[in-house]
Rosetta silent file (secondary structure, phi, psi, omega in degrees, C-alpha in Angstrom):
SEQUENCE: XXXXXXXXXXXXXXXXXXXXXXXXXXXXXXXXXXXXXXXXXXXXXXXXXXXXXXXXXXXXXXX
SCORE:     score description
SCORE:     0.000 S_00000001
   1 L     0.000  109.593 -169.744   -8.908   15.448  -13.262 S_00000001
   2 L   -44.395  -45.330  175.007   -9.917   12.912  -10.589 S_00000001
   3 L   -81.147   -0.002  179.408  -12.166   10.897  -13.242 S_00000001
   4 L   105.957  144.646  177.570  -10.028   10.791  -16.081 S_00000001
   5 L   -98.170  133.709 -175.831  -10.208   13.724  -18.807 S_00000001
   6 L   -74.111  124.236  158.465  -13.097   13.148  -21.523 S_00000001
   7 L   -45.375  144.534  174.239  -10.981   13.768  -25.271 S_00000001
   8 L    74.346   -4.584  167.011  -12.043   17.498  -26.531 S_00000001
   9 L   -68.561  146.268 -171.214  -12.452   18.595  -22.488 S_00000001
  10 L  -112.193  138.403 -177.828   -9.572   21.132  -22.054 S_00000001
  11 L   -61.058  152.412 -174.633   -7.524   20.228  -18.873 S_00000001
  12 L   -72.415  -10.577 -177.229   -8.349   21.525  -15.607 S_00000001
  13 L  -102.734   13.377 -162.773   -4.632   22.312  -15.292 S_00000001
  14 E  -101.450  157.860 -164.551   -3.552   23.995  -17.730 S_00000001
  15 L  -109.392 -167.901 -161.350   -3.263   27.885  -17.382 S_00000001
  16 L   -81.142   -9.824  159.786   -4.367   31.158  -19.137 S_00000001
  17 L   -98.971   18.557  161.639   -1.185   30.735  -21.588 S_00000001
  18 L    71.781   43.397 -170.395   -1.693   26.899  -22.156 S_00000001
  19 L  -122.542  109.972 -168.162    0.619   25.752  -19.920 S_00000001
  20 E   -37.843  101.680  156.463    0.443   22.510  -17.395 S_00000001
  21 L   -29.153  -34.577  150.343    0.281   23.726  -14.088 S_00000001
  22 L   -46.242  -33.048 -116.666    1.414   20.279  -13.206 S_00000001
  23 L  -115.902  104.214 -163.363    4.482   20.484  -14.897 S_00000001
  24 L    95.068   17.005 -141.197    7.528   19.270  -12.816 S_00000001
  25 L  -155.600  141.448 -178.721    5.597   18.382   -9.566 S_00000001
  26 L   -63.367  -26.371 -175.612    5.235   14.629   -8.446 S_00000001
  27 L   -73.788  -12.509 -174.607    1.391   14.967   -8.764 S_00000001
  28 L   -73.561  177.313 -159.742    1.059   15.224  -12.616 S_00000001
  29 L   -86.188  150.362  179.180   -0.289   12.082  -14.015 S_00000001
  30 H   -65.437  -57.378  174.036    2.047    9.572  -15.107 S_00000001
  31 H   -57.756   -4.342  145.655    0.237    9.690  -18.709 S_00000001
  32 H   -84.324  -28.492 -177.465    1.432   13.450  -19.191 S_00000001
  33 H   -64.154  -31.373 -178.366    4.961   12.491  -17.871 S_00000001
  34 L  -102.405    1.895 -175.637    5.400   10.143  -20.934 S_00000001
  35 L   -85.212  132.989 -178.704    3.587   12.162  -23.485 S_00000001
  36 L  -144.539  100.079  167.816    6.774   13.390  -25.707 S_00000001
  37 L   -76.291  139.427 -148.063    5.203   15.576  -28.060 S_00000001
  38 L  -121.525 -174.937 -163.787    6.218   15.483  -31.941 S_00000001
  39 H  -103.265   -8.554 -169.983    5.029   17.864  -34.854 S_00000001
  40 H   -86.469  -33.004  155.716    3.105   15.054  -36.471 S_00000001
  41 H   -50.138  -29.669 -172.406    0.866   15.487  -33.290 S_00000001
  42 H  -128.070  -15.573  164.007    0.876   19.051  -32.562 S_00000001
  43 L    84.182 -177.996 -178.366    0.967   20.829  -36.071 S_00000001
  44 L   -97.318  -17.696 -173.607    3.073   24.104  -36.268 S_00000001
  45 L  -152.837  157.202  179.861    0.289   25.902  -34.164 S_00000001
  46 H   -52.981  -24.534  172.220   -2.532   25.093  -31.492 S_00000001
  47 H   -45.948  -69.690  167.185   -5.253   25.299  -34.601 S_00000001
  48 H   -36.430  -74.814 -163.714   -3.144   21.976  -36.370 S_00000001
  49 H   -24.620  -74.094  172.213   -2.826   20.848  -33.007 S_00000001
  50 H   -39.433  -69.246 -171.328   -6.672   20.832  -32.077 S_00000001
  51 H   -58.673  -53.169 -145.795   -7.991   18.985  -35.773 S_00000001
  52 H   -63.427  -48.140  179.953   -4.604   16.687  -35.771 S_00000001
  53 H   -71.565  -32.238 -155.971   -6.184   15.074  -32.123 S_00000001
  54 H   -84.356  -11.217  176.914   -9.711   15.249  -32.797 S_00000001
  55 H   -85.900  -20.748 -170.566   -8.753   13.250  -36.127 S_00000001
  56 H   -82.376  -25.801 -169.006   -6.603   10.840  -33.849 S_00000001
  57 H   -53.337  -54.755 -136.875   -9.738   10.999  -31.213 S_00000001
  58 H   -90.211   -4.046 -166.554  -12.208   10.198  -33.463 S_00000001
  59 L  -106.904   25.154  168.450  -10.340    7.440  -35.496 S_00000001
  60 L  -124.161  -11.724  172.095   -9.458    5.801  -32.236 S_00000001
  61 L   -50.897  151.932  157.093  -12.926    5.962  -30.497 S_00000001
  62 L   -63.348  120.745  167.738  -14.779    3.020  -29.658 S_00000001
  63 L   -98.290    0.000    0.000  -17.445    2.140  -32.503 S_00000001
């Protein structure tokens, strides 16, 4: 995403089975290349997944 992806915007790359499009190709962003995701991050399912960031979003936002 040329401007940077807004937290809760769903990537422009990702496909209809939730999968980086990017993924292996020199063009994905350096800050997906280093993301090495863990279970404390991603839950057991995309549901977990979804609250477990928006609680990391929101307790990391700027107040």
């Amino acid at each position: 995403m040329p401007n940077g992806k807004p937290a809760g915007v769903r990537c422009i790359q990702l496909d209809e089975a939730n999968r980086c499009k990017l993924f292996g190709k020199p063009e994905r962003p350096e800050v997906c290349q280093r993301l090495r995701p863990q279970l404390e991050m991603c839950g057991a399912n995309r549901d977990e997944a979804m609250a477990i960031l928006t609680r990391l979003e929101d307790a990391s936002a700027p107040r």
